[in-house]
Each structure stands twice: as C-alpha cells, then as structure tokens.
C-alpha positions in Angstrom: 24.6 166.0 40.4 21.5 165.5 38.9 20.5 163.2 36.0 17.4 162.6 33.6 16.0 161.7 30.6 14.4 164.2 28.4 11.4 163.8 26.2 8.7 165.8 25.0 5.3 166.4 26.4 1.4 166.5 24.7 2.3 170.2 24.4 5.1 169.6 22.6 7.1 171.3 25.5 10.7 169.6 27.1 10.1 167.3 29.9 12.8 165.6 32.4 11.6 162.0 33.2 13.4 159.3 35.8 15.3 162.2 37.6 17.6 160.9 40.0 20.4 162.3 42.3 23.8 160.8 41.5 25.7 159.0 44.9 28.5 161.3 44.4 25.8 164.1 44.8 24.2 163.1 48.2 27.6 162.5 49.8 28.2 166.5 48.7 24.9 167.1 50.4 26.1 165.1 53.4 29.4 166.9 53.3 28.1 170.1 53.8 25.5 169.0 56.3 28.4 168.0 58.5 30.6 171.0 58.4 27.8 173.5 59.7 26.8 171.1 62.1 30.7 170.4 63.8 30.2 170.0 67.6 33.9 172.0 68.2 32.4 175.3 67.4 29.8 174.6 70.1 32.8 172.9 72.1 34.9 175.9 72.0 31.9 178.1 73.0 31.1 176.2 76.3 34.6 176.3 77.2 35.3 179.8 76.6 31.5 180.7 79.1 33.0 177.8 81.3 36.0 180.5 81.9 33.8 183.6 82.1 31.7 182.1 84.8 34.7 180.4 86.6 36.9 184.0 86.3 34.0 185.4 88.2 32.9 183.1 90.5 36.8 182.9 91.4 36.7 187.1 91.7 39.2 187.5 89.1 36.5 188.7 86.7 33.5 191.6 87.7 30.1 190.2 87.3 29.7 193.1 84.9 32.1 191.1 81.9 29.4 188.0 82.1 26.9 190.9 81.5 29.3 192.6 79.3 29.5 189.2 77.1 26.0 188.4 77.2 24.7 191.6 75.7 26.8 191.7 73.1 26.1 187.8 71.9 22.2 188.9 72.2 23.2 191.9 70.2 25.3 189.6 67.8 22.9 186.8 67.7 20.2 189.6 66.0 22.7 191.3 63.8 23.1 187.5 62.3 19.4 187.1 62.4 18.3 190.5 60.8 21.5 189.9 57.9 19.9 186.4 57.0 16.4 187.8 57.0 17.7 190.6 54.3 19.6 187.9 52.2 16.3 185.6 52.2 14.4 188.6 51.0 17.0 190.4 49.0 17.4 193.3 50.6 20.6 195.7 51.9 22.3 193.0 54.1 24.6 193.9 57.3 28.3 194.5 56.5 30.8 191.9 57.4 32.9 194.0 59.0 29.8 195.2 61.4 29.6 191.5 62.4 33.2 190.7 62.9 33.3 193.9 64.8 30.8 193.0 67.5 32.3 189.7 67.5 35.6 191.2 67.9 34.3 193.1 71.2 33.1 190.4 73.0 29.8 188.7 70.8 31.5 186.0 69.0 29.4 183.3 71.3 26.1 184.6 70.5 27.6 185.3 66.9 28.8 180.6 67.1 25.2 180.1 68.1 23.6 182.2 65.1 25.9 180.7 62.8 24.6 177.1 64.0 21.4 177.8 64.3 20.4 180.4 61.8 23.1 178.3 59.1 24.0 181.6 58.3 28.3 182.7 57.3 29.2 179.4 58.6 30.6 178.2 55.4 32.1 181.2 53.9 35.5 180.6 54.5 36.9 183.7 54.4 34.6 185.3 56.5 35.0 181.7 59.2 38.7 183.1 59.5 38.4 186.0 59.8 35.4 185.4 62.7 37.6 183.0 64.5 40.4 185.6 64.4 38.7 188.1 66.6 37.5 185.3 68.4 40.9 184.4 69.1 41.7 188.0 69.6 38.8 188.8 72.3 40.1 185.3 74.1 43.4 186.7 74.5 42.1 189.8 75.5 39.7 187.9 78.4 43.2 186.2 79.2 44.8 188.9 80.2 41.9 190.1 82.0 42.6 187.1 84.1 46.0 187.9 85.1 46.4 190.2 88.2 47.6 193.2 86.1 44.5 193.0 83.9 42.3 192.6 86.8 43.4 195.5 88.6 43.3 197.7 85.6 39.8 196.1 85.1 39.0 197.1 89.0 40.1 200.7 88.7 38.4 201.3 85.7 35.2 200.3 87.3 35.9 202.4 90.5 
C-alpha cells in the first residue's frame, strides 16, 4: 500500500507529497518475490534430468528420450518466451492449453526454467496446477518407461 499527502501545485493541478510504501506493503512485495523464486521447482527439475541421464547411462532408457526431452524443453522454453513477449506488447498470446500440452509431452523442464527465469505463469495458480499435473503425468509416464515392460515396448518401437 501506498500513502501520501496531497496538495496543490503553482498550476493549480493535484500533487502527491511525502509518498511512502507502508511495511505491510514491502512484506507483500517480498512475499511474492519468494514464491517465484522457490528453489523446489528447480529441485524437482534436477532430480527428474538426474533420472533421465541415470535411465540411460544404466541402458534402461534410449539415448533418443534425453534428446526427446531436450527438444521439447528448448521448444517449451520459446513457446514461454514468445507468450511473454506478446503479453509485454499486447499482442495475441499463446494458449494455455498449447503450453500445458508440450509440457504434458515431455517439455515441462525447459517449461520450470522459463517460468523462473522469464517470471512468466509462475504465479497463476490455476495454470501452476494444472502445469505440475502433466508434469506429474509425463513422470509417471518416464516411470514406466523404466520398468522392463516399458523398456521393451520402448525398444521395439525404435527397431
């Protein structure tokens, strides 16, 4: 909250003097700042690559799904970029729907990292969950990948 005292210029015009933000105020500020900064979306990130990399190192996972996973962040990653370049200028902005979808397929860490460090649908919190949703979803999805059923499926559709 802001606070001032008004008076009147030489022009006869409304002037705010001794403006000052209100304690309450800056905690808000700091609130927010805090949220969109969180180290567990980061945390959650690492951990999930962490698997992808150990899955295929271990040659329960094709080198393909690293590349699979890393297109489709890069490809996420822009889709958040070119959405908060519209909104800043105002024009036709990205669905949400586009951007849950490519997180949905496999995008959702280059999606975290936009969010972070573009600050951009990282406080809307209908769309956080239904981001971490298909987040959640694509995990389980990598999970079963990781079981011998899903990695021989995996194998013969790559043959």
């Amino acid at each position: 909250m802001v606070t001032y005292d008004l008076t009147i210029d030489e022009r006869k015009r409304p002037r705010a003097i001794r403006v000052r933000k209100s304690a309450a105020s800056r905690l808000h500020i700091r609130e927010k700042s805090a949220s969109t900064s969180g180290a567990i979306p980061w945390i959650v990130t690492s951990l999930f690559v962490l698997i992808v990399v150990a899955g295929t190192l271990a040659r329960r996972l094709p080198p393909v799904i690293i590349v699979i996973y890393g297109v489709l962040s890069i490809v996420a990653f822009l889709l958040y970029w070119i959405d908060k370049s519209a909104a800043r200028r105002g024009d036709w902005r990205t669905q949400e729907s586009s951007l849950l979808f490519i997180g949905l397929l496999g995008g959702w860490p280059g999606a975290v990292v936009a969010q972070r460090v573009l600050r951009h649908k990282n406080r809307k919190q209908s769309f956080q969950w239904a981001f971490w949703s298909t987040a959640v979803v694509n995990s389980i999805a990598l999970g079963w990948l990781l079981t011998e059923s899903g990695s021989r499926i995996v194998r013969q559709l790559l043959e």
